[in-house]
C-alpha positions as CSV (number, residue, x, y, z in Angstrom):
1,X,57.4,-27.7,39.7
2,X,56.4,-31.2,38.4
3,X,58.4,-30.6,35.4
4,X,61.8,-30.0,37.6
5,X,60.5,-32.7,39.7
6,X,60.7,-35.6,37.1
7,X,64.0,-34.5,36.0
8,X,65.5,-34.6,39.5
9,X,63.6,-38.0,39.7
10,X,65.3,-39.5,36.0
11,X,68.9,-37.8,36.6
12,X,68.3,-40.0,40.3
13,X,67.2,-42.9,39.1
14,X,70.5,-42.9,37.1
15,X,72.8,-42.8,40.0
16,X,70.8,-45.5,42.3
17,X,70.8,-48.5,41.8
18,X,68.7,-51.8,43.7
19,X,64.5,-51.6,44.1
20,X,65.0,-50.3,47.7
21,X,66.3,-47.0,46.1
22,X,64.1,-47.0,43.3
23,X,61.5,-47.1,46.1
24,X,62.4,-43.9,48.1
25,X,62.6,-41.6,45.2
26,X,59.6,-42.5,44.6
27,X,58.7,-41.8,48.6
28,X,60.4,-38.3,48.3
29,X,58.3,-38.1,45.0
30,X,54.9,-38.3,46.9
31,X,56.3,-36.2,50.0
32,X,57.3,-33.1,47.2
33,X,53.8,-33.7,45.7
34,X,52.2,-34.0,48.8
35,X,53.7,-30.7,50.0
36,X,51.6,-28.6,47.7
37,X,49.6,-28.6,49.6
38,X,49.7,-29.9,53.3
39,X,53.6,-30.6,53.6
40,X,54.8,-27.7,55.4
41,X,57.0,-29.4,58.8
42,X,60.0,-31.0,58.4
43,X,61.0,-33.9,55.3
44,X,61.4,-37.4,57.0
45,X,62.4,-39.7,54.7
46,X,64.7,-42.8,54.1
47,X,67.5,-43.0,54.0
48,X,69.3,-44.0,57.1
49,X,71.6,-46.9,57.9
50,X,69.2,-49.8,58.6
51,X,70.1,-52.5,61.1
52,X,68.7,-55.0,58.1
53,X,72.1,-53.5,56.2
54,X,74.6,-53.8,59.0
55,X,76.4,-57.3,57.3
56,X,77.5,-55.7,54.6
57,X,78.2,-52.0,56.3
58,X,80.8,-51.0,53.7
59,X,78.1,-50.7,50.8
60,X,75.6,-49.6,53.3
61,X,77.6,-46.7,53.9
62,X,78.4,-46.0,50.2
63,X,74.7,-46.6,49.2
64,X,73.3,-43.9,52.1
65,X,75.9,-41.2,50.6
66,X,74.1,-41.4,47.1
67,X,70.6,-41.7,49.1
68,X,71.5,-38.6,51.4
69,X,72.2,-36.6,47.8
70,X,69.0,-37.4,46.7
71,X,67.3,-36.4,49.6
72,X,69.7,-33.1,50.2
73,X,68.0,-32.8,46.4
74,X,64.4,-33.2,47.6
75,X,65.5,-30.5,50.1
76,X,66.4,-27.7,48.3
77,X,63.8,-28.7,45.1
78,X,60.8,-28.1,48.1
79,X,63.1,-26.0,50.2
80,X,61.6,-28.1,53.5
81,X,64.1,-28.6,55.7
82,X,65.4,-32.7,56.7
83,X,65.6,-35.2,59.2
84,X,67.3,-38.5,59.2
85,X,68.2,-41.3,61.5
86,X,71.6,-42.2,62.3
87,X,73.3,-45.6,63.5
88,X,76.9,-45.0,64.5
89,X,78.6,-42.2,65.5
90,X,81.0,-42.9,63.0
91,X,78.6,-41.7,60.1
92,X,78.4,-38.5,61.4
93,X,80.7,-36.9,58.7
94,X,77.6,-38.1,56.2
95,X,75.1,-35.9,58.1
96,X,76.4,-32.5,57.5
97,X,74.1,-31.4,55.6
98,X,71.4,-32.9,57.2
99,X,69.0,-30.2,59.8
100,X,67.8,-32.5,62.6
101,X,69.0,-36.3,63.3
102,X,66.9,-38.6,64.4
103,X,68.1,-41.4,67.5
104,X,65.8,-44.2,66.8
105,X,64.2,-46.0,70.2
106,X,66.9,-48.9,69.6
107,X,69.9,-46.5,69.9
108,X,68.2,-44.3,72.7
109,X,70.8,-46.0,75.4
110,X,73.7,-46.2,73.1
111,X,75.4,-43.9,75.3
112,X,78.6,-43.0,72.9
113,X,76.7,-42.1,70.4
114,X,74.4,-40.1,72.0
115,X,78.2,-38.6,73.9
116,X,79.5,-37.9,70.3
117,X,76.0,-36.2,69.1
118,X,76.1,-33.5,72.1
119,X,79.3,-32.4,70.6
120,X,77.6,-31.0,67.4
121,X,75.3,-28.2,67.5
122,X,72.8,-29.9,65.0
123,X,68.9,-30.6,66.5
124,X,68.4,-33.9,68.4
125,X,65.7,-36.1,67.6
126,X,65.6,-38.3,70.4
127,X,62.9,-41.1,70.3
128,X,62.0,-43.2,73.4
129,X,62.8,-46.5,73.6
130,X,60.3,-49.4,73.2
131,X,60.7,-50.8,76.6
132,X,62.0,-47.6,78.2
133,X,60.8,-45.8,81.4
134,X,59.8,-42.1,80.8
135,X,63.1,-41.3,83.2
136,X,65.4,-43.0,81.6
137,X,64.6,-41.1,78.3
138,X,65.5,-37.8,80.1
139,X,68.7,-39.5,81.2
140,X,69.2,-40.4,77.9
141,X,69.3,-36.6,76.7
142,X,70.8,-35.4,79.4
143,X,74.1,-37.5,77.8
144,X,73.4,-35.3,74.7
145,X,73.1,-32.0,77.0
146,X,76.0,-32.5,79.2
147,X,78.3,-32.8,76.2
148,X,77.3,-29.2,75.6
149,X,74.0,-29.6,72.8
150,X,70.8,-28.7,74.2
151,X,68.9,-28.6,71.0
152,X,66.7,-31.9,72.0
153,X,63.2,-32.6,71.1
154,X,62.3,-35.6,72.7
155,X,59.7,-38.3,70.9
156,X,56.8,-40.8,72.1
157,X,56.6,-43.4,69.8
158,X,54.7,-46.0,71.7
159,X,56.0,-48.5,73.9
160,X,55.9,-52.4,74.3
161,X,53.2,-53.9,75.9
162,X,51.4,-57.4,76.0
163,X,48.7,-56.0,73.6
164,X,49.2,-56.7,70.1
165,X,46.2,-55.1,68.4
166,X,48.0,-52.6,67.5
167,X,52.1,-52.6,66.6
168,X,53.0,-50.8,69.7
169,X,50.7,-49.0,73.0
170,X,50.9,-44.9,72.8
171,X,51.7,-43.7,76.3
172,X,50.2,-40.4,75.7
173,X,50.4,-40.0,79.4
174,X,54.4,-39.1,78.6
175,X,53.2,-36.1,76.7
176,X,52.2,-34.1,79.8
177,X,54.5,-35.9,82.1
178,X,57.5,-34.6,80.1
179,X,56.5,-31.2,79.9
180,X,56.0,-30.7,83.7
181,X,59.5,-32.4,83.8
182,X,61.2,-30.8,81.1
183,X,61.7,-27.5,78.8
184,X,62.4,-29.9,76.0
185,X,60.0,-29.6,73.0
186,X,58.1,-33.1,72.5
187,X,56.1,-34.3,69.6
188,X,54.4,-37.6,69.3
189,X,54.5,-40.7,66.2
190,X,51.1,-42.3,66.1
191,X,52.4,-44.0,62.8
192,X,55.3,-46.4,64.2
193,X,53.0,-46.5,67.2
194,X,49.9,-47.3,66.4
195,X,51.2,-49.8,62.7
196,X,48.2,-49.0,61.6
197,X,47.3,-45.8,58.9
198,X,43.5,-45.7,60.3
199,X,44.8,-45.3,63.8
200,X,47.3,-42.4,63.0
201,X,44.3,-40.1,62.3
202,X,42.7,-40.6,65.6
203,X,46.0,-40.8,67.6
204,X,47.4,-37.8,65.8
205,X,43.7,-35.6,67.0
206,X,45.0,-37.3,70.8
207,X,48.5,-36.0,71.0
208,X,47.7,-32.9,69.7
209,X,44.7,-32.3,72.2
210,X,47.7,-33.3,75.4
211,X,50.1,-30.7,74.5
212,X,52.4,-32.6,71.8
213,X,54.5,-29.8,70.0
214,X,54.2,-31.6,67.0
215,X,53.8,-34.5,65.5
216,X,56.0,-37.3,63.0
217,X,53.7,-39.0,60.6
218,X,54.9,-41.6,57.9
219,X,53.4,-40.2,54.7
220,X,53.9,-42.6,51.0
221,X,52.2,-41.8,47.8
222,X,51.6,-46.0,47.1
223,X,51.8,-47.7,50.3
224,X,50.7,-51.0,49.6
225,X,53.7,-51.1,47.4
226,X,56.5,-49.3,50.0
227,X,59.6,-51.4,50.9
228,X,58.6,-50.7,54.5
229,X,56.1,-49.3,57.1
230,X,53.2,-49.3,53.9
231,X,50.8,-50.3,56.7
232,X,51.0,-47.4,58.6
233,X,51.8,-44.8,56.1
234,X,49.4,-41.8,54.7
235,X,49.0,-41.4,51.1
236,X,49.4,-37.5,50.5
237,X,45.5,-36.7,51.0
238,X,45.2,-38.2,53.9
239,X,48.0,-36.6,55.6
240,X,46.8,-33.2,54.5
241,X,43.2,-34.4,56.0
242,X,45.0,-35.1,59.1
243,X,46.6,-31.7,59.1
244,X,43.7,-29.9,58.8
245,X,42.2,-31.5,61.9
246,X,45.0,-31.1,64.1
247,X,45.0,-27.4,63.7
248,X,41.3,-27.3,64.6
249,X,42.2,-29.6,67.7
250,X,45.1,-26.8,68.4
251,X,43.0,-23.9,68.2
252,X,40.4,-25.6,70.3
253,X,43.0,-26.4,73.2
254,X,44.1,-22.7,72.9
255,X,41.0,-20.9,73.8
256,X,40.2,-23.8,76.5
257,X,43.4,-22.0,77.6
């Protein structure tokens, strides 16, 4: 495995070019490590066309085709299935290959693209927006449902508040809410809600004990070093820790059932 690994890692670094990309691999790196042994939901990883490289969109969009074959690589070296984010709906000849694509909060009211996603049958990660009411996010999918795909899974991912202690405030209120408004599946992010890696823990026990159906959770083998969101990444062991207790928490909210 390790030996496949750092071949698919040297024949990548060959074909990317820039620190950023340098960087990933070595995200997707940790991930196929870290999926020895706890790794088993889906592979989130970069890339995905960043508002930071909107000004020059041409290589953006030539740079995330060489980034998606590395991670399409990751996939079928660990054989977990991937999710990604997408920023117009004109990329969505990139994400073929891709298994579930992920609206970010910013683009959870960009109404066409959420139009031109209900025309695919692909899973629909929809994330709330930051300063978003918990109805509007169920407007928000019913865009993608009324254009015919019902494969949603709706996200809380914390919301904007005058606190700053932490990088955003988890309304894990939404969790139960949702489900008494909606069949739609939803899972919570305690990383991009919380900022913080000691919080995710303790967040991640919380959503799981209100019902979330799952959970994302920004995992980096050297995360004082990532590009981006080091803070509130996981190295490997932790996240495994993490998964541990959140299938104790599970069972326990099954026989209080």
């Amino acid at each position: 495995m390790k030996e496949k690994l750092t071949q698919l890692l040297q024949e990548g670094k060959d074909r990317i070019d820039a620190a950023r990309s340098e960087s990933e691999l070595q995200e997707v790196k940790g991930l196929l490590l870290g999926k020895q042994g706890a790794l088993t939901g889906l592979l989130k990883e970069l890339p995905r066309l960043d508002v930071s490289l909107r000004p020059e969109m041409g290589k953006a969009v030539n740079q995330a085709k060489t980034q998606l074959t590395e991670l399409l690589e990751a996939k079928r070296e660990t054989g977990l299935p991937i999710v990604t984010e997408i920023m117009n709906a004109n990329h969505l000849p990139l994400f073929e290959d891709v298994d579930v694509i992920q609206v970010g909060a910013r683009n959870m009211q960009n109404f066409e693209l959420l139009k031109e996603l209900g025309k695919t049958r692909k899973p629909i990660l929809l994330k709330r927006g930051l300063a978003n009411t918990i109805k509007e996010l169920l407007m928000s999918a019913e865009y993608i449902m009324a254009s015919g795909n019902e494969n949603v899974i709706l996200c809380e991912r914390g919301i904007r508040t005058f606190e700053t202690a932490t990088r955003n405030t988890l309304d894990l209120s939404a969790v139960p809410v949702l489900h008494e408004l909606t069949h739609l599946p939803v899972i919570v992010d305690p990383s991009h809600a919380t900022g913080v890696a000691r919080y995710v823990k303790p967040m991640a026990l919380a959503a799981a004990a209100c019902g979330a159906d799952g959970l994302i959770i920004e995992v980096h083998n050297d995360p004082p070093h990532a590009l981006c969101d080091g803070a509130q990444s996981l190295r490997p062991e932790q996240f495994e820790d993490v998964a541990k207790a959140v299938r104790r928490v599970q069972a326990a909210a099954l026989a209080e059932d």
